[in-house]
Short mmCIF file of the C-alpha atoms (twelve columns), coordinates in Angstrom:
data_MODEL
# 
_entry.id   MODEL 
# 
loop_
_atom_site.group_PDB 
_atom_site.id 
_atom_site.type_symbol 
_atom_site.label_atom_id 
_atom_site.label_alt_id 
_atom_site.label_comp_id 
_atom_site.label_asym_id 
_atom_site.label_seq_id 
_atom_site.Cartn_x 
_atom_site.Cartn_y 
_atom_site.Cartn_z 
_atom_site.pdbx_PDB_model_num 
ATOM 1   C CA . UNK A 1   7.182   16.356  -19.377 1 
ATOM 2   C CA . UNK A 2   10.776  17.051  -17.981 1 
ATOM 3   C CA . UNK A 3   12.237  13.770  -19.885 1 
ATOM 4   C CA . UNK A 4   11.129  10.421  -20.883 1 
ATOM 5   C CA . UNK A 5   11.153  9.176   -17.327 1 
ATOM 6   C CA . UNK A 6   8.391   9.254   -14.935 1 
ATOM 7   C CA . UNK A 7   8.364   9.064   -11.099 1 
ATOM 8   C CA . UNK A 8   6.971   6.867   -8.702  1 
ATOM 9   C CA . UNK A 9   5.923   8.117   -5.838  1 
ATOM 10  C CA . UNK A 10  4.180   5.345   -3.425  1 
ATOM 11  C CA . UNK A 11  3.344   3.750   -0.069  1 
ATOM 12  C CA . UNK A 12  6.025   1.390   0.945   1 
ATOM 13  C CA . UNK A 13  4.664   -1.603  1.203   1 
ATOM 14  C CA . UNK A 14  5.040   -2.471  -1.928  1 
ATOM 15  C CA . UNK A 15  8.416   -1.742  -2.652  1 
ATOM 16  C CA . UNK A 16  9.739   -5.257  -3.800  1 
ATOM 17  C CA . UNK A 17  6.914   -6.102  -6.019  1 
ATOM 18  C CA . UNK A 18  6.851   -2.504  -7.356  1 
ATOM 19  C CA . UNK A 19  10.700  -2.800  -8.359  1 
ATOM 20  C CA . UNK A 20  10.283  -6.185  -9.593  1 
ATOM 21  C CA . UNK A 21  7.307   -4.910  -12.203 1 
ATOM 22  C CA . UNK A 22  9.779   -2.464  -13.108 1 
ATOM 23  C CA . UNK A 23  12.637  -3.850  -13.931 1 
ATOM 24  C CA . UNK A 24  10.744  -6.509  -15.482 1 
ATOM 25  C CA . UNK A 25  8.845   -4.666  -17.941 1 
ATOM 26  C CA . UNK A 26  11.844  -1.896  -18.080 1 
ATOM 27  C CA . UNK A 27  9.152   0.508   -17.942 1 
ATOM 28  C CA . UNK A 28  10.960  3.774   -17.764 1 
ATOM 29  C CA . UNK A 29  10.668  4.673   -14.606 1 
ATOM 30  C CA . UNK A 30  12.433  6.187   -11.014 1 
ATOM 31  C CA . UNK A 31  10.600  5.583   -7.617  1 
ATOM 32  C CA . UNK A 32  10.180  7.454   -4.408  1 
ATOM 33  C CA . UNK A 33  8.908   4.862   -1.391  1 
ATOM 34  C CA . UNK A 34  7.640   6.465   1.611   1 
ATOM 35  C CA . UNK A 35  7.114   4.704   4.822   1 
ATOM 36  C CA . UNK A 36  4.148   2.266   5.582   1 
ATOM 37  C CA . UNK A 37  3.675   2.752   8.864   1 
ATOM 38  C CA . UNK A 38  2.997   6.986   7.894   1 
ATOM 39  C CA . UNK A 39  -0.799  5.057   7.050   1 
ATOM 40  C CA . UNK A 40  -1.455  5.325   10.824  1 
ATOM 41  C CA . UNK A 41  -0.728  8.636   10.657  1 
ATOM 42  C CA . UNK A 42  -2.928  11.373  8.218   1 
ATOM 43  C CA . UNK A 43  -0.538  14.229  9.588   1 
ATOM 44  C CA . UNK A 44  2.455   12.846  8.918   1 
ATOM 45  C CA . UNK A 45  1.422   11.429  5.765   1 
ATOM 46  C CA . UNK A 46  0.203   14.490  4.408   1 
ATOM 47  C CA . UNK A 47  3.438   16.059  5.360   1 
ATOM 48  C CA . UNK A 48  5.320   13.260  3.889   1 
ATOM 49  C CA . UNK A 49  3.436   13.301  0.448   1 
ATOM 50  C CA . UNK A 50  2.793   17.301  0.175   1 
ATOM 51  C CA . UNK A 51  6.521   17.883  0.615   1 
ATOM 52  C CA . UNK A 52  7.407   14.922  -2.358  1 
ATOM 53  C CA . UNK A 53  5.306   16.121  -4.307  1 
ATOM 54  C CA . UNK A 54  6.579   19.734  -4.212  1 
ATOM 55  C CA . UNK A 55  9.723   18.481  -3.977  1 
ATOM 56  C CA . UNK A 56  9.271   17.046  -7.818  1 
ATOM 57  C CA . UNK A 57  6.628   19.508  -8.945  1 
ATOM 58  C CA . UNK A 58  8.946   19.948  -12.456 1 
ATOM 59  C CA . UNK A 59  8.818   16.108  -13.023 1 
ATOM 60  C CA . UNK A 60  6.155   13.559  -13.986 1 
ATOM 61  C CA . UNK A 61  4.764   12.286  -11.073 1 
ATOM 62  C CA . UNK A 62  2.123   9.095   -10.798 1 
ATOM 63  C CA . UNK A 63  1.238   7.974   -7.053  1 
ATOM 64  C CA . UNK A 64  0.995   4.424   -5.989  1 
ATOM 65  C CA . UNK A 65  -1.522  5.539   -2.716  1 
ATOM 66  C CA . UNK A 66  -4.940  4.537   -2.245  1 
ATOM 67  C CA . UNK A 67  -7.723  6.320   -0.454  1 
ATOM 68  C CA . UNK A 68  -5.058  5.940   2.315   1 
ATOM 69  C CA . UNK A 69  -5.970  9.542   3.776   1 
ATOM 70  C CA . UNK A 70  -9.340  11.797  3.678   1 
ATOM 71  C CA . UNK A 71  -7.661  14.735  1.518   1 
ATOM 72  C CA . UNK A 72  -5.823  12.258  -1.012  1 
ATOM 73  C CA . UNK A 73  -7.469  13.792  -3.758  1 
ATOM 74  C CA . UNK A 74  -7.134  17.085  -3.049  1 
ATOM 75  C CA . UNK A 75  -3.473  17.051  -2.323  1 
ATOM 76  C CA . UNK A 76  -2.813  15.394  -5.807  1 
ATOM 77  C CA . UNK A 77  -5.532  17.758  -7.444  1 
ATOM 78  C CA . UNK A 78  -3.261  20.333  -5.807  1 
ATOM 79  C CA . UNK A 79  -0.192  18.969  -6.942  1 
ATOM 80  C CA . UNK A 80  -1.333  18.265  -10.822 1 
ATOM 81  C CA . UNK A 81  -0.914  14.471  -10.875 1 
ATOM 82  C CA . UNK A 82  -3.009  11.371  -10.364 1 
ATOM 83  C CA . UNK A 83  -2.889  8.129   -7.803  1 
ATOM 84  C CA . UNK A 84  -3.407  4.818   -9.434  1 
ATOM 85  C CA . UNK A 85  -6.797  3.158   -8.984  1 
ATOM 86  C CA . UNK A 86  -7.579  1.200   -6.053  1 
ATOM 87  C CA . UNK A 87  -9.402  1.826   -2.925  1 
ATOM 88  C CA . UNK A 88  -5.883  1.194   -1.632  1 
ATOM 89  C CA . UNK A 89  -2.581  -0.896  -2.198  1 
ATOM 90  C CA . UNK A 90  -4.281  -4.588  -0.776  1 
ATOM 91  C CA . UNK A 91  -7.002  -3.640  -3.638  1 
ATOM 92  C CA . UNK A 92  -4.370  -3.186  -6.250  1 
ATOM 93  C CA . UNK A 93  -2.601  -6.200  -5.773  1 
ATOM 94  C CA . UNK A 94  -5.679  -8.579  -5.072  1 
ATOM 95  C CA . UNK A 95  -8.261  -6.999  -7.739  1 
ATOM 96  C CA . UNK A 96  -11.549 -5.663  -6.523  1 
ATOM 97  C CA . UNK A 97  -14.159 -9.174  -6.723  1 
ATOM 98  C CA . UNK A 98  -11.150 -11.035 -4.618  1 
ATOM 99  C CA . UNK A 99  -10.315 -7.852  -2.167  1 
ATOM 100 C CA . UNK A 100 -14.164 -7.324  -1.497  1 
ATOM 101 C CA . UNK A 101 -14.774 -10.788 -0.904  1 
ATOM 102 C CA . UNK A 102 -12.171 -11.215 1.372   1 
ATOM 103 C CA . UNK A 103 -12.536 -8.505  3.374   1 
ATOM 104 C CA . UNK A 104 -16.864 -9.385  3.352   1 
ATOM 105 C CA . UNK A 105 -15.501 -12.551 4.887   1 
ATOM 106 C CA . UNK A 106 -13.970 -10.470 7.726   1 
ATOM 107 C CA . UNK A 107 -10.229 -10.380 6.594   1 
ATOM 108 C CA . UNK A 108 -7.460  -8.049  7.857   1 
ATOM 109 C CA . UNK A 109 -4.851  -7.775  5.261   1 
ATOM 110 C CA . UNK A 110 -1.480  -8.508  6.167   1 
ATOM 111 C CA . UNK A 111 1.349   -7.872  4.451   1 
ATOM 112 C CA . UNK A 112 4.836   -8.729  5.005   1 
ATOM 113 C CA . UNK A 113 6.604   -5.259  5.546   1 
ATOM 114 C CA . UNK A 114 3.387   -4.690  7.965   1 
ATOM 115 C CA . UNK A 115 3.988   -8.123  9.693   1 
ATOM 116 C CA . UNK A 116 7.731   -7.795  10.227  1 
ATOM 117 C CA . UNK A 117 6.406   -4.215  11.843  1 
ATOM 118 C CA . UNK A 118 3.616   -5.212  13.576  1 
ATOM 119 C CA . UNK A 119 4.725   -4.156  17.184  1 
ATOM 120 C CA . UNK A 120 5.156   -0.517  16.088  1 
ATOM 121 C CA . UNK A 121 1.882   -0.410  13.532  1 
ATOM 122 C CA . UNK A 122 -0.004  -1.633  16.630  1 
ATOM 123 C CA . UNK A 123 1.309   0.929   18.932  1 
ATOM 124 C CA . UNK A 124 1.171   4.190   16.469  1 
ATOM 125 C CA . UNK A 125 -2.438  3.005   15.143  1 
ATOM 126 C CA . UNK A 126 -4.170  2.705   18.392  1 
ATOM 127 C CA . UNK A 127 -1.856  4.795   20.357  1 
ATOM 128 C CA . UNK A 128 -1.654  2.279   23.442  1 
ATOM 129 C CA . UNK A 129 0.415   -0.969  24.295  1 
ATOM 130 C CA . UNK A 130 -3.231  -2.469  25.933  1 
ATOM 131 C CA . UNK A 131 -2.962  -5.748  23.996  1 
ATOM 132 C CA . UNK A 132 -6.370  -6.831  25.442  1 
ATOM 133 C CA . UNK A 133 -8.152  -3.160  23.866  1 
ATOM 134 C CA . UNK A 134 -6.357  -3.906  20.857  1 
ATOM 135 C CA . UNK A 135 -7.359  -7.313  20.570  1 
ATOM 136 C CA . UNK A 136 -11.292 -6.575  21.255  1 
ATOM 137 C CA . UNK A 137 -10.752 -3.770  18.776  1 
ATOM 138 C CA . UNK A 138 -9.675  -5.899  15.758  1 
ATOM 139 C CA . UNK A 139 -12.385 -8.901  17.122  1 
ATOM 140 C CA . UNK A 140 -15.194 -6.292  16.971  1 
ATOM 141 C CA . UNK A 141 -15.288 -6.708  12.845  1 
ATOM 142 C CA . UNK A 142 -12.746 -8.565  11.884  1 
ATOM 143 C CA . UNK A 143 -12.283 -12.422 11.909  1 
ATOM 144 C CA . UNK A 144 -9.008  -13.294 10.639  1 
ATOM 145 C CA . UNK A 145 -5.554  -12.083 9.266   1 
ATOM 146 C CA . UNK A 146 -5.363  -12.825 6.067   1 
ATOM 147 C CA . UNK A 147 -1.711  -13.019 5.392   1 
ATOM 148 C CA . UNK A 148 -0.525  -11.757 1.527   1 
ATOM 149 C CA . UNK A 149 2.306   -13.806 0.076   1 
ATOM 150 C CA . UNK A 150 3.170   -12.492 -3.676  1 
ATOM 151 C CA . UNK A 151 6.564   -13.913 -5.782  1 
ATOM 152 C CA . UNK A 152 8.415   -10.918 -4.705  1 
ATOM 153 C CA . UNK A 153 7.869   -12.212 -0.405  1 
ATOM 154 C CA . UNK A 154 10.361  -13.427 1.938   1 
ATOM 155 C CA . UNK A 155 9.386   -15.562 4.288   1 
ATOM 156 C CA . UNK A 156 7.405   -13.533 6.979   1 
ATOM 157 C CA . UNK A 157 5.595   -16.624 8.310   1 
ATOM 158 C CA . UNK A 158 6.867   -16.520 12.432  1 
ATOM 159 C CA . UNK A 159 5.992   -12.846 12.045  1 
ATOM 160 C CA . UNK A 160 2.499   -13.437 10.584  1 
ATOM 161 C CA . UNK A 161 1.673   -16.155 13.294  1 
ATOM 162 C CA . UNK A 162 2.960   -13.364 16.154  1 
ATOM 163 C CA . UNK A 163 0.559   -10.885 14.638  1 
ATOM 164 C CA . UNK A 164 -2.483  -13.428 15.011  1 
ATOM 165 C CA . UNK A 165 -1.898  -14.088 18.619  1 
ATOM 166 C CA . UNK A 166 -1.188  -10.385 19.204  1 
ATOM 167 C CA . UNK A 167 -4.616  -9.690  18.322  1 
ATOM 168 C CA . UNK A 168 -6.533  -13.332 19.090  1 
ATOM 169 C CA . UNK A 169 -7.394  -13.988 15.746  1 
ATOM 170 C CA . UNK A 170 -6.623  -17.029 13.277  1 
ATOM 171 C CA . UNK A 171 -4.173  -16.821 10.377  1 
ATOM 172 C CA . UNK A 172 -4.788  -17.492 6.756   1 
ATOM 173 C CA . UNK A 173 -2.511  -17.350 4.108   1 
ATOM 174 C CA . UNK A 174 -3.581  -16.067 0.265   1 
ATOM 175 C CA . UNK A 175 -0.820  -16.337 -2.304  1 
ATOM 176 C CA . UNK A 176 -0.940  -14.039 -5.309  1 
ATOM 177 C CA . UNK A 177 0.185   -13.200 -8.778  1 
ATOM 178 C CA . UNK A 178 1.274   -10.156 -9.076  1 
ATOM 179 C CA . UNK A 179 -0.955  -9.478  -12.628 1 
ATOM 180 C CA . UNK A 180 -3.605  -7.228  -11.010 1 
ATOM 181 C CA . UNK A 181 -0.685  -4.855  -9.814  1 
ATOM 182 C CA . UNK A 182 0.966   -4.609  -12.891 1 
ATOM 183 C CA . UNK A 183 -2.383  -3.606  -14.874 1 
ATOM 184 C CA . UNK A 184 -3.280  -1.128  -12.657 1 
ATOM 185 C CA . UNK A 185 0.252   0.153   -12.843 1 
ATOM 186 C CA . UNK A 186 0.550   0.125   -16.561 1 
ATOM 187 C CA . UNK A 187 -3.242  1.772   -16.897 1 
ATOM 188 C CA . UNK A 188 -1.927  4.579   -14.842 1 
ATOM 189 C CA . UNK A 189 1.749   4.964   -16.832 1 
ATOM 190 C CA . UNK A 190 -0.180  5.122   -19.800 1 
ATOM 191 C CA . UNK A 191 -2.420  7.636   -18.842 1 
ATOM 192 C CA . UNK A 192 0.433   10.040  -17.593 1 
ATOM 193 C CA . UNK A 193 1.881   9.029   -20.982 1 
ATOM 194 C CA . UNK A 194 -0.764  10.486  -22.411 1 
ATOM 195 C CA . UNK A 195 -1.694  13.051  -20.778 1 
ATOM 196 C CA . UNK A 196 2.172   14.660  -22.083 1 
ATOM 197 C CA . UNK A 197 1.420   14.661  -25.663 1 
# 
């Protein structure tokens, strides 16, 4: 351990409510946020998080990443660190029963820095601007956006509403604590506090 600080490293998307669980709980901690929108993209995001990681390979390093790319585990295997648990971040903010219900339901998870981006997600996920073959693409299992408001949210509602006519689907709205995330952040600084000693 290089100090008594550790390092986030972590998807985006949770920036704000990530901070605010810091600062909070003054856990003793620096962050590293990569871009959301690299989750349409397992090149880049293996590019992205390979080169952080090496790029701090002398500090203490926990990553805030789900299952968010096929190699995730071997890249942090690689690396010597750890991701926090979650099948990825909509998991770790909602808790498993509620995510897993949800998405059983037919949910698409939307969260604000997604919604304010959803243009650009669209485009770089499917690789087209064919809003009808995107539409009948999110239709064929989906059958709703579930819009994610937590404390830390601004108010992303116009951009939310776009999002559901982009894709022909109805809007719900879930508001959250922001508990679950903070246990499964604390489980995982407590591990890499352990695992020093």
């Amino acid at each position: 351990m290089t100090g008594d600080r550790l390092l986030l490293l972590g998807c985006g998307i949770l920036k704000k409510e990530v901070d605010f669980l810091i600062a909070r709980n003054n856990w003793p901690m620096e962050t590293l946020f990569l871009d959301s929108a690299l989750h349409v993209d397992f090149d880049s995001l293996a590019k992205a998080l390979t080169s952080s990681l090496a790029r701090h390979r002398e500090e203490d390093v926990i990553v805030l990443y789900g299952t968010c790319h096929p190699l995730m585990e071997q890249m942090l295997a690689k690396a010597g660190t750890f991701r926090t648990c979650g099948q990825n971040c909509c998991e770790m903010l909602l808790g498993n029963d509620l995510f897993s219900s949800e998405l059983a339901n037919g949910a698409y998870f939307l969260l604000e820095d997604w919604a304010r981006r959803w243009d650009q997600i669209l485009t770089k996920t499917f690789n087209t601007k064919n809003l009808e073959l995107i539409s009948d693409i999110f239709q064929g299992d989906r059958k709703y956006l579930l819009g994610i408001r937590t404390p830390c949210s601004g108010d992303f509602t116009a951009e939310a509403e776009a999002a559901g006519q982009t894709v022909g689907m109805p809007l719900h709205w879930l508001d959250v604590s922001l508990d679950h995330l903070e246990s499964v952040l604390l489980e995982a600084i407590t591990r890499k506090q352990g695992e020093a000693r």
